[in-house]
Structures are given as C-alpha cells and as structure tokens.
C-alpha positions in Angstrom: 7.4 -38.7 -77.4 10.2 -38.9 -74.7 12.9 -36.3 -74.4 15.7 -37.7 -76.2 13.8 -38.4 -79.4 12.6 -34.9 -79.5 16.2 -33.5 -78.6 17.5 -36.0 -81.0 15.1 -34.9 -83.6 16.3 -31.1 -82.5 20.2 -31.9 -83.2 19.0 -33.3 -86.9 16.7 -30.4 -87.5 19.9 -28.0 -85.7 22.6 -29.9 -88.3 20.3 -30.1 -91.1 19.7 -26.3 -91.2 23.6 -25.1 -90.5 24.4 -26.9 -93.4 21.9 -24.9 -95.5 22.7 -22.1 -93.8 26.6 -22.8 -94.8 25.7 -23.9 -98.2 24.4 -19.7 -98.4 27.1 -18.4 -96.7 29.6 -20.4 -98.8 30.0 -17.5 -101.2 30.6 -14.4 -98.3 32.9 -16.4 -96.6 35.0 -17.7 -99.9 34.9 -15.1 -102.1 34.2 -15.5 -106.1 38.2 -14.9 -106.5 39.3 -17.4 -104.2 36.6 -20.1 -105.9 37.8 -18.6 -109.7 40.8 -19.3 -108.6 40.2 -23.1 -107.7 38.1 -23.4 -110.8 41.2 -22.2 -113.2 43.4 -24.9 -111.0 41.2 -27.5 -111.5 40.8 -26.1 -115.3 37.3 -25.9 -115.0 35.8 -23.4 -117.4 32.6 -22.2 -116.2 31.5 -21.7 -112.4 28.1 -22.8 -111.6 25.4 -21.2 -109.9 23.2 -22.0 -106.9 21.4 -25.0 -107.8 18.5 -22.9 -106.0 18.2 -20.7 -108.2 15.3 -21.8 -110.3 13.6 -19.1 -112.0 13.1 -15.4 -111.4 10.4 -15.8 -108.3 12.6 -18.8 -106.6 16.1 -17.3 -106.8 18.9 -18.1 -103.6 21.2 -15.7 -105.6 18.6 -13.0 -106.2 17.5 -12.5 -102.2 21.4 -12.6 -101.4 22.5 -10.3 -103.4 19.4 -8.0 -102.4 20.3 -5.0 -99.8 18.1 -6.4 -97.5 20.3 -9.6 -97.3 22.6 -8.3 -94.4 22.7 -7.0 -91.0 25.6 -5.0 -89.9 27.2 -5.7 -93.2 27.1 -9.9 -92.3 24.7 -11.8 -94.2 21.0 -12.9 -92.4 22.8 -16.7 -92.8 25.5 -16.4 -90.9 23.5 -15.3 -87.8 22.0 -18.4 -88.6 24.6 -20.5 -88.7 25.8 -19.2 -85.2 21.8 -19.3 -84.1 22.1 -23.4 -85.2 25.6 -23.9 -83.8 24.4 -22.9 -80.2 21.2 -24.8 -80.7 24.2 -27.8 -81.4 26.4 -26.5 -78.5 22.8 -26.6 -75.8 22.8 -30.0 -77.6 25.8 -30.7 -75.9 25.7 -29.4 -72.6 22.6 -31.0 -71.9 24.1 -34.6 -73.0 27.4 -33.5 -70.7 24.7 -32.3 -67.8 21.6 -33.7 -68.1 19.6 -29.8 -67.4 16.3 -30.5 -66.9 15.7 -27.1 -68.6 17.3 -27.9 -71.9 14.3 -26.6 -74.2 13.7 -23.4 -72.3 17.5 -22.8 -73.1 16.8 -23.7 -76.7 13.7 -21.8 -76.7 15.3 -18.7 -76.1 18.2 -18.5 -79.0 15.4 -20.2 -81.6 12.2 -17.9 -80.5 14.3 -14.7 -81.2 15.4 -16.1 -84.8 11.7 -17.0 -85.4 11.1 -13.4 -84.8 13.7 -12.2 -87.6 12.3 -14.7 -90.0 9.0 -13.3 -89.8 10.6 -9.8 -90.8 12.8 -11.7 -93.6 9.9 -13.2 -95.1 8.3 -10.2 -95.0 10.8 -8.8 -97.0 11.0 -11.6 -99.9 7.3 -11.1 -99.9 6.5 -7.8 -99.8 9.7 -6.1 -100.5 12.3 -8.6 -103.0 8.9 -10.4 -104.8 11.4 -13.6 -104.9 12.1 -16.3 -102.7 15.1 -18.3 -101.7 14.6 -21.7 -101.9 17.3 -23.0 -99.6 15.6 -20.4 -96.8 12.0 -21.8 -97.0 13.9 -25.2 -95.8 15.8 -23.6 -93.4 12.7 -22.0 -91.9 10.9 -25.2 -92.2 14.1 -26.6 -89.7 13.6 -23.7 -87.5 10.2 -23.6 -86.8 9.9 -27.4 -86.6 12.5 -26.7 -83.8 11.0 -24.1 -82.3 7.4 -25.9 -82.2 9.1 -29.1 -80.8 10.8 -27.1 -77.9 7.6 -25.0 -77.2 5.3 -27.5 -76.8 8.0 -29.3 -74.2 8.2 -26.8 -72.7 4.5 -26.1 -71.8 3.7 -29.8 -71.6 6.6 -29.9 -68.6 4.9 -26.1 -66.7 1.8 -28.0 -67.5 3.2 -31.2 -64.9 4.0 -29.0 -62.1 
C-alpha cells in the first residue's frame, strides 16, 4: 500500500474517532443546564439519552459517569480528542512538508494513548463490569492507526 493511502486511511480513522470522542465529551463540555435549556426553547419535553447506552453491561453513560472516567478532573475523551486532533494537525504538516518521518511522529502521540487504553479497558473490565459502546469504536480507530503507522514504520527501518 503506498503512503498516501495509508495516511489517507490515518486522517479517516484520526476524524472518524474525534468525532466519537466529541460525541462523549458533548455532555462535560455543554452541560445538562445549558442543553435543558435549549430543549425548553425548542419546547421539547424530554431529553434523550446516549443512543449507546443499550443495556446495563453496554452503557456510554454508565462508564462516564464512573470515578474512573477522568484524569485530573477532565474526562479520558477529551485527551482523546486532543490525542486525534494532533494525529489531524501531523496530518497536516506532513501534506505542508512532505517529512519522510511522518508515522514515527504519529507513532509517538498514538502509542502512548494505546497504552492508557489498555489501563481503561482494564477498568470497564475488571473494575466498572460495563462497557462503552462508542469507546470500543474509538479503540477500534486507534489501534487500526496505530497498527497502520507501526508496521510503516518497520517496513521503512526494514529498507535501510
């Protein structure tokens, strides 16, 4: 597979999981008083919930508002979305620059989220017993990403 479709397969993946990792976030960074408060405008009498929260073991809603949800007081998904926004900006730079180095730079950002994945799922294992729907994809993105990069990376040490 050539660069560019890999990279181009990378920005999907990248886009694809900041907007799941947004569509968590949505409710920290609006919160319910500000979205109550559109829903009276708009006369609406009910707010909904996630649509990912299915049942009692596959629950979005659940694992968020677990005390293992957060870092520092920030929510696990908004590193994320910052973790898939500079996987967008090294996006970028390499289309502005052409770095021959572009998926060791990606590497880096994407390997230490792999890491904290491992220790969140861990935790909606072993820990929560419930599982976030919306993550699984998300970690399905990331390590897709992180797979593609990898094995660029040691198919170009493997040239030289």
């Amino acid at each position: 597979m050539k660069r560019e479709t890999k990279l181009i397969i990378i920005i999907i993946l990248a886009i694809l999981a900041f907007i799941n990792s947004f569509y968590l976030a949505y409710d920290w960074i609006f919160p319910v008083n500000t979205i109550s408060n559109i829903y009276q405008i708009w006369d609406i009498k009910e707010v909904p919930s996630k649509i990912c929260d299915i049942n009692n073991l596959f629950s979005c809603t659940i694992v968020a508002n677990s005390e293992y949800s957060k870092l520092f007081w920030i929510p696990f998904w908004i590193y994320a979305m910052f973790m898939f926004s500079l996987v967008i900006i090294l996006w970028f730079v390499w289309l502005l620059k052409k770095r021959e180095d572009i998926f060791k730079l990606i590497l880096v950002p994407v390997w230490a989220w792999v890491l904290t994945n491992f220790y969140l799922f861990y935790l909606e294992i072993f820990v929560i017993w419930v599982f976030c729907p919306v993550c699984i994809w998300i970690s399905i993105f990331l390590f897709s990403i992180f797979f593609i990069s990898l094995y660029s990376v040691l198919k170009c040490t493997t040239k030289q």
